[in-house]
C-alpha positions in Angstrom: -7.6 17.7 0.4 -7.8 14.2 1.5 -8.7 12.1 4.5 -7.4 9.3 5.2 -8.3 5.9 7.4 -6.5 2.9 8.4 -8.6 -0.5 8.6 -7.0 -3.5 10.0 -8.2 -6.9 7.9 -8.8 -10.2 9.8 -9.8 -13.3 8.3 -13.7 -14.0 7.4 -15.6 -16.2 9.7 -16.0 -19.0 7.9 -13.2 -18.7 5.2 -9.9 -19.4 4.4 -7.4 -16.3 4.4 -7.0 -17.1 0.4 -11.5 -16.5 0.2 -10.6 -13.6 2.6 -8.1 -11.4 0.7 -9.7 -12.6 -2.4 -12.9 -11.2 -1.0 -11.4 -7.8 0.0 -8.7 -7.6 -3.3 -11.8 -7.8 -5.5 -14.0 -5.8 -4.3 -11.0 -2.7 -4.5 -10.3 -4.1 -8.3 -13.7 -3.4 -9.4 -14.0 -2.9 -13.1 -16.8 -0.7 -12.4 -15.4 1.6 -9.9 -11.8 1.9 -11.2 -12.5 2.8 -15.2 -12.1 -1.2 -16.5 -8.8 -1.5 -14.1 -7.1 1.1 -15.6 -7.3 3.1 -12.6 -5.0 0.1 -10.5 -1.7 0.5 -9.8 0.8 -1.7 -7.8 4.1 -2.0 -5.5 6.4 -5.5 -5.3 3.3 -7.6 -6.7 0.9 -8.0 -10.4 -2.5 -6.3 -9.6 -3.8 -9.7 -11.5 -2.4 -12.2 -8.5 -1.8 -9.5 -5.6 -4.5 -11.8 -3.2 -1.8 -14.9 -3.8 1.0 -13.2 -3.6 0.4 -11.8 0.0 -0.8 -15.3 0.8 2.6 -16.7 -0.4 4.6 -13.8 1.8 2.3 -15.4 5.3 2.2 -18.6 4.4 6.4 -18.0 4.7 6.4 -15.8 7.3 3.9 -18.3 9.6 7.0 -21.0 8.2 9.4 -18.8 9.9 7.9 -17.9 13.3 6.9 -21.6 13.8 3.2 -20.4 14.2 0.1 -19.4 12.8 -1.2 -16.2 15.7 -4.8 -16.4 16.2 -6.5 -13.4 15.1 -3.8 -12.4 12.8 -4.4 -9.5 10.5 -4.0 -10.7 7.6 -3.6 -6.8 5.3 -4.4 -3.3 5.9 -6.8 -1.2 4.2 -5.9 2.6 3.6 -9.2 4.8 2.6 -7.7 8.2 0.6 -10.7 10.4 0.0 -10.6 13.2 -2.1 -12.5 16.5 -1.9 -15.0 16.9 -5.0 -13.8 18.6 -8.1 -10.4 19.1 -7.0 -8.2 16.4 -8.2 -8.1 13.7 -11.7 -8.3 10.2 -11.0 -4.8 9.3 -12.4 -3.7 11.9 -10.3 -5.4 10.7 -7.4 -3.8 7.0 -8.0 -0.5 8.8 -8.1 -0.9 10.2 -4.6 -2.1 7.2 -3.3 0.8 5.4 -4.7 3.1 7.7 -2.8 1.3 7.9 0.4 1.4 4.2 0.7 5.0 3.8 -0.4 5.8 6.7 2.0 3.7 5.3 4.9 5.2 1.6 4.4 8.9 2.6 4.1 9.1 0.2 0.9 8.4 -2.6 2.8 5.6 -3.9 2.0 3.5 -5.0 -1.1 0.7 -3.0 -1.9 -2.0 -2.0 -4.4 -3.8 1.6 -5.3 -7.4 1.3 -6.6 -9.0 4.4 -7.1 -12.7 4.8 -7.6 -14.6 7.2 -9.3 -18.3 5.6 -8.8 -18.8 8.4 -6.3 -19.2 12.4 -6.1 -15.6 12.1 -4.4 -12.2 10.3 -5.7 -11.2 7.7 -3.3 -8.6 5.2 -3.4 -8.2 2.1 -1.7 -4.9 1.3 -0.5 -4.5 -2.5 0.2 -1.2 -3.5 1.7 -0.2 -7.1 2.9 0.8 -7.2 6.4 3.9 -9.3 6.3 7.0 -7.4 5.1 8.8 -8.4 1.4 11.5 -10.3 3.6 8.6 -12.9 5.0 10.2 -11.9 8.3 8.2 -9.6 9.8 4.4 -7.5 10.0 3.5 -4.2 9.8 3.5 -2.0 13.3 -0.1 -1.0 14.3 -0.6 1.7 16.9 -2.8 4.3 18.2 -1.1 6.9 16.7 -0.7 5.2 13.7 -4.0 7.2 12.1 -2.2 10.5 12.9 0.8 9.8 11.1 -1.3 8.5 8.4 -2.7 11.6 7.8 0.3 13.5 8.1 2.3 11.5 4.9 -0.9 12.4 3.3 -1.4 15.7 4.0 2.6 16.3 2.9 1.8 14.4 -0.2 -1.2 17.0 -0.8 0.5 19.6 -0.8 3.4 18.6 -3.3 1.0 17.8 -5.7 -0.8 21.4 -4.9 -3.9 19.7 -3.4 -5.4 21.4 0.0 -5.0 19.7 3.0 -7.9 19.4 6.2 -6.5 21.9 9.1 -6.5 19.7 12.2 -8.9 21.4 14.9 -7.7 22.0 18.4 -8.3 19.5 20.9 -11.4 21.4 22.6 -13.1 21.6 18.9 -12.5 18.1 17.9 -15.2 15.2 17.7 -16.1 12.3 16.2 -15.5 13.6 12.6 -12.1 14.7 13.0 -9.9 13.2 10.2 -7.5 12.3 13.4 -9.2 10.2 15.1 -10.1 7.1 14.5 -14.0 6.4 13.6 -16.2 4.2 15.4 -17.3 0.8 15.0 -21.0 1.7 14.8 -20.7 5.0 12.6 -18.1 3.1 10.3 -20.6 0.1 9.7 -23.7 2.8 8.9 -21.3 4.0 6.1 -20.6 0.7 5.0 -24.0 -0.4 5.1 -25.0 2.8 2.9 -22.6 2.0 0.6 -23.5 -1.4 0.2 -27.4 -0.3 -0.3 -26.3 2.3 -2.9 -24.7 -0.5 -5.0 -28.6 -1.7 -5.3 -28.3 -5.3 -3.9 -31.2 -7.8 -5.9 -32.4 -9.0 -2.5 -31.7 -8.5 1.7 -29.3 -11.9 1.1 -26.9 -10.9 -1.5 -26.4 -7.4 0.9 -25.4 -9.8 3.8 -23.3 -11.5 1.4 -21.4 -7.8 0.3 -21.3 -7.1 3.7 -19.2 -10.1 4.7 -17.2 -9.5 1.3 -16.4 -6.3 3.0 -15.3 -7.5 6.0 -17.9 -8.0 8.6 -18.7 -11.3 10.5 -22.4 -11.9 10.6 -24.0 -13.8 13.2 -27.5 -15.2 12.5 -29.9 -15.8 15.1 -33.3 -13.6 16.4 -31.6 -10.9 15.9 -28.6 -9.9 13.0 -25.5 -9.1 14.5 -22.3 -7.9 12.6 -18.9 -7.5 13.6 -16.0 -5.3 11.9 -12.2 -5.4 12.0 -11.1 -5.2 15.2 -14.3 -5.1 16.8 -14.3 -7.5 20.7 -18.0 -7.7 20.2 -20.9 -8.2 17.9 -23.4 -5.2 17.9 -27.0 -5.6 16.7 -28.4 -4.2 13.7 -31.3 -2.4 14.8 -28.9 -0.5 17.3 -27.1 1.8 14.5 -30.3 3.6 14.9 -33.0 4.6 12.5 -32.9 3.3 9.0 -30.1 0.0 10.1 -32.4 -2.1 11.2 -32.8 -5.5 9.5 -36.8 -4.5 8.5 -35.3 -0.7 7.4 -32.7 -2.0 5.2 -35.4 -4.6 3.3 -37.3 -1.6 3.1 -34.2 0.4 1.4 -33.5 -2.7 -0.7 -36.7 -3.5 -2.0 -37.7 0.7 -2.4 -40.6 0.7 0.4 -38.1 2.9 2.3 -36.1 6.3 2.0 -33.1 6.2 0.5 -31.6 8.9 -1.4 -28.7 7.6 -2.8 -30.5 4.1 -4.1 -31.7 4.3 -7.8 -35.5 3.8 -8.1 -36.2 0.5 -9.4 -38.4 -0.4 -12.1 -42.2 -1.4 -11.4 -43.7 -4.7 -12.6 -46.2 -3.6 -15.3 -48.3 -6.7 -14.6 -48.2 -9.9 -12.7 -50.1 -13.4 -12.9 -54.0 -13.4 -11.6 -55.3 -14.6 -8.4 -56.5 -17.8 -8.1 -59.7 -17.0 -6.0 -61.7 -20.7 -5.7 -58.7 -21.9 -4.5 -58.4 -19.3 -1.9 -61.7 -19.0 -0.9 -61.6 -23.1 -0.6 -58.9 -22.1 1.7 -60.5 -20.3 4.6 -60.3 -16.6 2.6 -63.3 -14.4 3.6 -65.7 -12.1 1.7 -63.2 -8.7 1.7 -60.2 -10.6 0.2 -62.4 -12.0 -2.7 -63.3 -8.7 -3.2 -59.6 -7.2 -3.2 -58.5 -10.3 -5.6 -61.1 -9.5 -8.1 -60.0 -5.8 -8.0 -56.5 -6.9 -8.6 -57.4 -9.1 -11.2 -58.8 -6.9 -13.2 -56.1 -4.1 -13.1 -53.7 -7.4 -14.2 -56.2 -8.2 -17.2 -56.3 -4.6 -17.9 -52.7 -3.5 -17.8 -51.9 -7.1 -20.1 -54.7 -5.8 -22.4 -52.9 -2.4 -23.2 -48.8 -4.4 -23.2 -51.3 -6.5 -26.3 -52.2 -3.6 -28.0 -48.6 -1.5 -27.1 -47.3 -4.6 -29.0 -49.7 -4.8 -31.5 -50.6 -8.3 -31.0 -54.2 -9.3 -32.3 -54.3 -13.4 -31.4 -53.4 -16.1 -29.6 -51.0 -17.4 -32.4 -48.9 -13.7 -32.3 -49.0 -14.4 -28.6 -47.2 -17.5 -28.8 -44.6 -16.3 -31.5 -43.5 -13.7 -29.8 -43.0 -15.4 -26.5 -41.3 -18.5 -28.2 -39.2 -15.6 -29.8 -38.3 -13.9 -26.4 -37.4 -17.1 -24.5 -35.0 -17.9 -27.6 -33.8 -14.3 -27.4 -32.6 -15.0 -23.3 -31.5 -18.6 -23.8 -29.4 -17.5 -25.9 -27.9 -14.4 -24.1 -27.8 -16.7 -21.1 -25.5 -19.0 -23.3 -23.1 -16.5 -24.5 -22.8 -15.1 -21.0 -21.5 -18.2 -19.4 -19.7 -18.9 -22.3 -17.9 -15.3 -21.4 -17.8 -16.3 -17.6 -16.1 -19.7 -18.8 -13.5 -18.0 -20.8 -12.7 -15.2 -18.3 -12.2 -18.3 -15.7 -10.0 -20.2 -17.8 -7.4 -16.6 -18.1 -7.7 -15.7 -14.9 -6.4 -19.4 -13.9 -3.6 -19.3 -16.9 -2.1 -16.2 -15.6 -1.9 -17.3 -12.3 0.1 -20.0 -13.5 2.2 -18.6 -16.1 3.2 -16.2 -13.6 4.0 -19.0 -11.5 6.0 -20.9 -13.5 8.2 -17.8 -14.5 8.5 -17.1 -10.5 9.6 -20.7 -9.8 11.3 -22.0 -13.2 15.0 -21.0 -11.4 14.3 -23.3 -8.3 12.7 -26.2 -10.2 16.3 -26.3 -12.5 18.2 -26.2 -9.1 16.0 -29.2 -7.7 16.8 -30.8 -11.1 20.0 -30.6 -11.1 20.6 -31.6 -7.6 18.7 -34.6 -8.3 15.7 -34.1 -7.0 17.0 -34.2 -3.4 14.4 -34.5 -0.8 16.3 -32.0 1.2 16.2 -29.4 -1.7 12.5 -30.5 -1.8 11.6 -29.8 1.5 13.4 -26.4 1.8 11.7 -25.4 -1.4 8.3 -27.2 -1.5 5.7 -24.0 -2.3 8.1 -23.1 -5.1 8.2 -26.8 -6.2 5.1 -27.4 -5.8 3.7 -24.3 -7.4 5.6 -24.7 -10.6 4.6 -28.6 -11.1 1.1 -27.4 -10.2 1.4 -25.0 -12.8 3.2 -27.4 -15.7 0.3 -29.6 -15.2 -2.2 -27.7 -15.8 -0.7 -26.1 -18.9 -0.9 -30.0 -20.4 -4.6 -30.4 -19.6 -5.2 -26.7 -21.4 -2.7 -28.8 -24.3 -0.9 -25.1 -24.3 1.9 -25.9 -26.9 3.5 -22.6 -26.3 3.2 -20.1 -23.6 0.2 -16.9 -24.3 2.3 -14.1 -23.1 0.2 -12.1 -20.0 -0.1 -8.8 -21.5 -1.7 -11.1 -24.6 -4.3 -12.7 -22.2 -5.2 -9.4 -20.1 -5.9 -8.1 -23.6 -8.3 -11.0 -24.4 -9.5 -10.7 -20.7 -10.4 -6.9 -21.6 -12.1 -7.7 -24.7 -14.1 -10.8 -23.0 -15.1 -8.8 -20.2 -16.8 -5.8 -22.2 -18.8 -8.7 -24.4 -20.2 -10.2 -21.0 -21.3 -7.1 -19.9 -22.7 -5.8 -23.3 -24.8 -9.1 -23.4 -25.7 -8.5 -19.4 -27.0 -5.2 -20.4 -29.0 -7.3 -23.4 -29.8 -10.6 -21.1 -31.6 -8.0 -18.4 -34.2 -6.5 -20.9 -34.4 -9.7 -22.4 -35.3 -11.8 -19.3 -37.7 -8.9 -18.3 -39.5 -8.7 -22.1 -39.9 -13.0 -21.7 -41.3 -12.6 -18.3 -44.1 -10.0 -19.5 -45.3 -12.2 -22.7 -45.0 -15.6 -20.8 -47.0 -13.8 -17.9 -49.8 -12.6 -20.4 -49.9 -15.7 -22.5 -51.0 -17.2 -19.4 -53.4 -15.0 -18.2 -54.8 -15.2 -21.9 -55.1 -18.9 -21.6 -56.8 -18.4 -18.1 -59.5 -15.7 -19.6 -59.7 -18.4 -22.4 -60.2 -21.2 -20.2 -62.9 -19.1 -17.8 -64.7 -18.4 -21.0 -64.7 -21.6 -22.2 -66.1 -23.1 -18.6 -68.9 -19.9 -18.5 -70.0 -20.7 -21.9 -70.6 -24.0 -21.0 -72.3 -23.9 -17.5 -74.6 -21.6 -19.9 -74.9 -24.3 -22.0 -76.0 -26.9 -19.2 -78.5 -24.6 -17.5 -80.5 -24.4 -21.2 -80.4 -28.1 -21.2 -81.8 -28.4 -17.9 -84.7 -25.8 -18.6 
């Protein structure tokens, strides 16, 4: 059984259509979600440059019409969800390979990520509006949903899969599979999702939220507004649980959330500096509540001393030193990682560039380099010098092949993410031994100072 649902794909506030579809491409590639990419299949475009090649096909079509139309859809977003249990998910990407190529006729580019981070298989079919001919865009209409579901649903059953039994017009409701959710219920889902992906911090969930699609508009209030949407809504009007205060609470683990995973606890944090905030207006029942926190600090770094069997000031030091080496280093062979994976993702781009352009660039060679030639063919042209010119400042004496550097990129991508998994523990181990070798050197220092107002008031007596 599978439902289905069409989502239209505008362009970002804020970005160019590239950032967009590189946006929305990316976050249906994920390595995480789709078993290291294996789980990605394609139609009439590489999975590796599918955002460039769609931007290639409107960049020609807008050369043909004469016109960029404002508020153009820029691709279509097909969600394929499959009922628990019941279905592989290499089957799965075969079914949403043949309801998309069944749905489009052929005629348009398109990609199949499935994802298997949830309870239920999904895919997510990405197709570029613009036909393969640059000539014309894909149909929307308010039917469109129904017939959807119906390719799927025929799909379904060839591959033996159960199919949802449309209700009759008097039992349907919101959660039909026919009918086309709303705005408000469809951004609760997204906004669920997004949360269950455990955002760091309330900023980096705006910033998946507008990967995902939605235009954000700042102000006294947050507004957001999906594909298609005439207006923005607010946030604290999805209801319980949306607003901006409930989802900081879901974030951070103050509130409910049953799909988020429970965050780890700080096991002790720096002291209170209490003259300074008594100096600063503080009364009488927040010294007392700083003095109580202070101690449960002192005590907790007391038993991470002992837990780590260290006896002085000296071990102390060592092991901090040792755990700031141990992060810079991770740190360094992470960006080292990133670097690489940069510099392969940018080669293929052009090798497959080049190969898609070499023909035309001999034809403009041979006819001389005629500005006519030029002008009819400029992307192409351009794309393939583009492309020669950056193989030079790489000093690539011979051509990697792709399937060589999506190997590499394979490889480099498991390392970075066996040395996150390292640089995580590592940055939280040199935060706990820098945070007690300063409150050491703070109990050291308050000793020191005790002993020798002690000292003064013998001298005066």
């Amino acid at each position: 059984m599978a439902a289905t649902r069409l989502i239209a794909m505008h362009q970002n506030k804020g970005e160019t259509i590239a950032q967009s579809l590189k946006d929305r491409v990316e976050y249906a590639k994920n390595d995480e979600k789709t078993e290291q990419g294996q789980l990605i299949s394609s139609y009439a475009c590489d999975k590796e440059t599918v955002d460039e090649e769609f931007l290639l096909a409107k960049q020609e079509y807008y050369r043909i019409i004469g016109r960029k139309p404002k508020g153009d859809i820029i691709a279509y977003q097909i969600r394929q969800s499959f009922k628990p249990g019941e279905i592989t998910p290499e089957e799965a990407n075969k079914v949403g390979y043949e309801t998309a190529m069944r749905f489009t006729k052929g005629n348009h580019a398109f990609i199949v990520a499935t994802h298997t981070d949830r309870a239920h298989i999904h895919n997510h079919i990405i197709m570029n509006s613009t036909n393969l001919s640059c000539d014309g865009k894909f149909r929307d209409s308010w039917f469109i949903a129904l017939a959807l579901q119906k390719v799927s649903d025929l799909v379904c059953l060839e591959h033996a899969l159960s199919v949802i039994i449309p209700r009759k017009p008097s039992e349907r409701d919101d959660h039909s599979p026919y009918h086309r959710e709303s705005f408000r219920s469809a951004a609760r889902t997204k906004i669920d999702e997004i949360i269950s992906e455990s955002p760091n911090n309330y900023e980096e969930f705006l910033r998946l939220l507008a990967g995902a699609g939605y235009e954000i508009k700042s102000g006294k209030h947050i507004s957001i507004r999906g594909a298609g949407q005439k207006r923005f809504i607010r946030l604290q009007s999805l209801g319980k649980g949306y607003s901006e205060g409930d989802i900081r609470k879901r974030i951070t683990g103050d509130g409910e959330s049953d799909q988020r995973a429970e965050r780890p606890k700080r096991d002790f944090d720096l002291l209170i500096d209490i003259n300074k905030k008594m100096q600063e207006g503080k009364g009488k029942g927040y010294e007392r509540c700083a003095k109580r926190f202070n101690l449960k600090q002192i005590s907790a770094m007391m038993a991470f001393l002992q837990d780590n069997k260290i006896k002085n000031a000296d071990d102390l030091k060592e092991r901090s030193d040792a755990a700031s080496q141990k992060f810079s280093e991770l740190s360094f062979k992470i960006k080292q990682s990133e670097s690489r994976l940069a510099e392969i993702s940018v080669l293929k781009k052009h090798i497959i560039n080049y190969s898609k352009t070499r023909e035309i660039y001999t034809q403009y060679r041979k006819a001389g380099y005629s500005k006519k030639f030029m002008e009819e063919h400029r992307e192409s042209i351009l794309l393939h010098k583009a492309a020669k010119q950056a193989f030079n400042e790489l000093g690539c004496d011979k051509l990697p092949k792709v399937k060589e550097l999506s190997e590499e990129y394979a490889k480099v991508l498991s390392e970075k993410k066996a040395a996150y998994a390292e640089y995580r523990e590592a940055k939280e181990k040199m935060r706990h031994y820098q945070i007690a070798e300063q409150i050491y050197h703070e109990i050291m220092q308050e000793d020191k100072e005790n002993a020798e107002r002690q000292r003064q008031n013998e001298i005066e007596k």
